[in-house]
N, C-alpha and C positions, 0 to 999 in steps of 0.2 A: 290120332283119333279118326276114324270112319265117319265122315260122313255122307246122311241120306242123299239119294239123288232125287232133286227136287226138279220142277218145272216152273222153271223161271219164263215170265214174259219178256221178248225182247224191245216190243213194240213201246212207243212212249203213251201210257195209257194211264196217266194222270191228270187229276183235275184241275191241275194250274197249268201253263204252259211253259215252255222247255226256255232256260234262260241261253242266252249266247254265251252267256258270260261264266261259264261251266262246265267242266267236262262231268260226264254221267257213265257209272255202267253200274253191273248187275255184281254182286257180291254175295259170298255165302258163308257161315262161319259155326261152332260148334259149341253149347253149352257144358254144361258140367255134370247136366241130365244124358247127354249124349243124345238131343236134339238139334240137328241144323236150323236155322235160322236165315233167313234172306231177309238180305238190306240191299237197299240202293245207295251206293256211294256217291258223294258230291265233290270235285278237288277245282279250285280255282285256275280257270285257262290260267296258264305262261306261269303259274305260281310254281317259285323254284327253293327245294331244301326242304328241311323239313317243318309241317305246317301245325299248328294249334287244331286239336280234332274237337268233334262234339259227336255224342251217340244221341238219339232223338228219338220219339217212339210216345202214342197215341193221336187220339182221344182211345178210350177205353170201348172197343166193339167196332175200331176204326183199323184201317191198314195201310200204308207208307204211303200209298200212291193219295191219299187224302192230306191231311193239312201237317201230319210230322214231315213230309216228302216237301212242304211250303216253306214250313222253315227251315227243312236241311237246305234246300238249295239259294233260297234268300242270304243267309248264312253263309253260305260257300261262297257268292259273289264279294261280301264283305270279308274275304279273306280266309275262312276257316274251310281245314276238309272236315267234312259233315257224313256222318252214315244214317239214316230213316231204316226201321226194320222193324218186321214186322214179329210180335210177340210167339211162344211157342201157341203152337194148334190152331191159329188164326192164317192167312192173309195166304202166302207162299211162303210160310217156313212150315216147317216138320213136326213132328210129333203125332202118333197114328189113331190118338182119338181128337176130333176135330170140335172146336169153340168150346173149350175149357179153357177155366183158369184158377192160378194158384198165386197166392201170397210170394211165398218161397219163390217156386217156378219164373212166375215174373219178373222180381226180384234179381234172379241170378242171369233172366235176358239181359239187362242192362249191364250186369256185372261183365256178361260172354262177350256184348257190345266193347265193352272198356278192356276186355281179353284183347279180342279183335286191333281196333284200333292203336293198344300201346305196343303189341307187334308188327304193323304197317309200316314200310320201309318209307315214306312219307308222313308219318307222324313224331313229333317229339312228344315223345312217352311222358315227361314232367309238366304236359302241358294239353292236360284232359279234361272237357266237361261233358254234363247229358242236360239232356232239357226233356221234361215229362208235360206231355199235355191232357187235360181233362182228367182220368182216371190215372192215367200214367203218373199225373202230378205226382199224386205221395208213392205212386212206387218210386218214380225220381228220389224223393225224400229218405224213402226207405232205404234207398240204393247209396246214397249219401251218408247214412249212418252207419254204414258197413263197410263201404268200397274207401280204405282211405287214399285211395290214386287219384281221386275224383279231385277234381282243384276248385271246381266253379259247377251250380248246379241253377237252373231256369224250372221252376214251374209255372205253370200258363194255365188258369181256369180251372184249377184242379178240384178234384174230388178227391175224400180218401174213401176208399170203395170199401171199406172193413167198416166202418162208420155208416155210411148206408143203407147196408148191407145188413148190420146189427140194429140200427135205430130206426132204420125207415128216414123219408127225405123230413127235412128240418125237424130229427130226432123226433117223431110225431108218434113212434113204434117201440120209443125205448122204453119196456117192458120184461121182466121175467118170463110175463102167460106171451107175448108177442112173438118174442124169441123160442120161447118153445115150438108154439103152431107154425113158425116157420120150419124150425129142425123136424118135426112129425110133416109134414108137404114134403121137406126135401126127402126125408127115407122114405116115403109111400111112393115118392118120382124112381126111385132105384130100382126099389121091385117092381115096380111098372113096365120100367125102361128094359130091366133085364128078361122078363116076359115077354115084349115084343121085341126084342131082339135089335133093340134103337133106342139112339138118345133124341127123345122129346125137344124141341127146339122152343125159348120162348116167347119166341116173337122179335122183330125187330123193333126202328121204329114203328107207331101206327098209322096204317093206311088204309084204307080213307081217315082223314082228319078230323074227330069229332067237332063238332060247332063249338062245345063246351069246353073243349080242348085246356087244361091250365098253359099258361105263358110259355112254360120254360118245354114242354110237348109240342108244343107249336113252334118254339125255335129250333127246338130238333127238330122236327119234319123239315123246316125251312132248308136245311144243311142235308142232313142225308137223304130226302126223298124227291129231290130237284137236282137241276144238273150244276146247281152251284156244289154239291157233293157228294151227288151219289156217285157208286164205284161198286161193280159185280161184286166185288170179294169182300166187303163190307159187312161186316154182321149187323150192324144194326142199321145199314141200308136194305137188308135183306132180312133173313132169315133169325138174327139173333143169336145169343148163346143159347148153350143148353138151360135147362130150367133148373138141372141141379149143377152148371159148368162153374155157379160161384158158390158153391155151398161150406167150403171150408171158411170163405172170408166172416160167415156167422161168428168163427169163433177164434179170430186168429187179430188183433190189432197192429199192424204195420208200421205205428210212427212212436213206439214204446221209450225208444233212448235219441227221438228226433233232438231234444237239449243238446243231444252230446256230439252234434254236427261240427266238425274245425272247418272245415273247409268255406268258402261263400255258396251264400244262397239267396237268388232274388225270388219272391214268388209276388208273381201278375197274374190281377183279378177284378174282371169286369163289376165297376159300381152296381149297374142295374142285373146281374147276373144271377138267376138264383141260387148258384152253388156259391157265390161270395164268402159264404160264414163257415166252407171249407179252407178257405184263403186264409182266413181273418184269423181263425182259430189253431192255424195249423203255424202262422207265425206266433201269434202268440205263446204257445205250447213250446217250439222249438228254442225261443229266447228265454221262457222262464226257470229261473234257476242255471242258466248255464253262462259258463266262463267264458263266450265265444259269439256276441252278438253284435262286434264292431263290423261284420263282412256278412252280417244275416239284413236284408231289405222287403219291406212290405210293399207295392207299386199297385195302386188302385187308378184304375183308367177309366175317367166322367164319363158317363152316359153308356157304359160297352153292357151290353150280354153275353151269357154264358159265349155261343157261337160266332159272334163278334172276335173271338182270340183264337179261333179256329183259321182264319181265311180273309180276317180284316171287315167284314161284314159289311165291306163296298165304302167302308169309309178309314180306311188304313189305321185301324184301330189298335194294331199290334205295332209297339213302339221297338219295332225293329235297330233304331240307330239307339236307345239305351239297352240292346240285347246285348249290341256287338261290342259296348262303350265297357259293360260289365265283364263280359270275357274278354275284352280287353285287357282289364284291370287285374283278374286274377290268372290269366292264362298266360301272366307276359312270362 
């Protein structure tokens, strides 16, 4: 398979700093759309044979060198090789219309990730996990109810972005006339876009900070528009997706046959978080009615917010040693 020639950064231009305890380089690998993909590989100094891997990847508008690049290489210290990568059309991977996104598409990055790594001549291939954060969460899920290589699967503060996307935030949108006037906005944004001869972008986070700001706006800005997270290549530290870059998620639900997961699954979520009832509702959905809920876990962390599991939110909020304790457990 061919693939693109991307422009990789060599420089260490991430928002955490560089652990001793790790070797780091630059990686690239190939979907099934016949899109390249860049990841940052993480492998444990002096770790020898072959090692337990993990594919890693969000928050949702975020890109490796942000907080999936924290816990790959946290992670890698604890033992495991880790790859961060960043989704098609985003970050330094490929695909030739840029901040789009797809169900499917996304979907089958994680899958190209778990391509990637079960052919690593330092990976044991029976002994694979991914972990999805923020939006990533249920594509992680998603990727779990499809991928049955996957052995162990981490989501952290997640969203399911087809859910939000269809209902609006705490289902406030879920409507027939809602859903429509959303579909008529996105096809009035197509012929617009194709008129001027570009894709409309819509916005990042916001900046300036309105005073009125609700909570969970204001913990974004806290993360991507300070130098606790910002990063050039960031969509949602900058410029954003397209306005119509999520328009299939209107009609496309991602976590259809989540019951039918074998594999383990732990999903962490911030108590005071306002995506919480992403968490809540995405294990309970996953447990009910299925054969397979001795290896499924719900982990709710007192006092965290949404961006609190991004980066530890200055109070090590991310319970890093029950990460490593669970792929422990199913990665042996």
């Amino acid at each position: 398979m061919k693939l693109e020639q991307l422009t990789l950064t060599q420089d260490w231009d991430k928002t955490f700093p560089k652990s001793d305890f790790v070797d780091h380089c630059k990686v690239t690998f190939v979907n099934r759309y016949g899109i390249t993909l860049a990841g940052d590989l993480y492998i444990p100094k002096g770790a020898e044979g072959k090692l337990p891997a993990i594919a890693v990847c969000g928050p949702f508008g975020a890109v490796k060198e942000q907080c999936s690049g924290l816990y790959a290489q946290t992670l890698a210290e604890r033992g495991y090789l880790t790859l961060a990568f960043d989704p098609s059309f985003t970050g330094e991977s490929g695909g030739n219309v840029r901040y789009m996104a797809s169900p499917d598409i996304n979907t089958e990055d994680f899958m190209a990730a778990v391509d990637f790594l079960s052919l690593h001549e330092r990976v044991d291939e029976n002994r694979i996990g991914i972990l999805g954060i923020c939006g990533w969460g249920g594509m992680a899920l998603n990727t779990a109810a499809l991928d049955t290589r996957i052995k162990a699967t981490v989501v952290s503060t997640m969203y399911d972005m087809t859910r939000v996307n269809a209902k609006g935030y705490f289902d406030s949108e879920d409507s027939e006339e809602k859903r429509f006037q959303k579909r008529a906005a996105m096809c009035a944004q197509r012929l617009e876009d194709l008129k001027n001869g570009e894709y409309k972008l819509g916005g990042g986070v916001v900046d300036p900070l309105p005073e009125d700001a609700p909570f969970f706006v204001k913990d974004y800005y806290d993360y991507y528009k300070t130098k606790r997270g910002y990063h050039a290549r960031s969509l949602n530290s900058n410029g954003g997706w397209n306005v119509i870059g999520c328009e299939s998620f209107l009609n496309q639900p991602i976590l259809q046959y989540s019951n039918e997961i074998r594999s383990a699954v732990l999903i962490l979520h911030g108590e005071k978080a306002h995506s919480v009832y992403f968490g809540r509702d995405a294990y309970a959905n996953m447990v009910k009615d299925s054969k397979y809920t001795e290896n499924k876990e719900l982990l709710i962390i007192p006092g965290a917010v949404h961006t609190d599991l991004y980066d530890g939110g200055g109070e090590d909020f991310i319970p890093f040693g029950k990460l490593a304790s669970f792929y422990a457990e199913y990665l042996k």
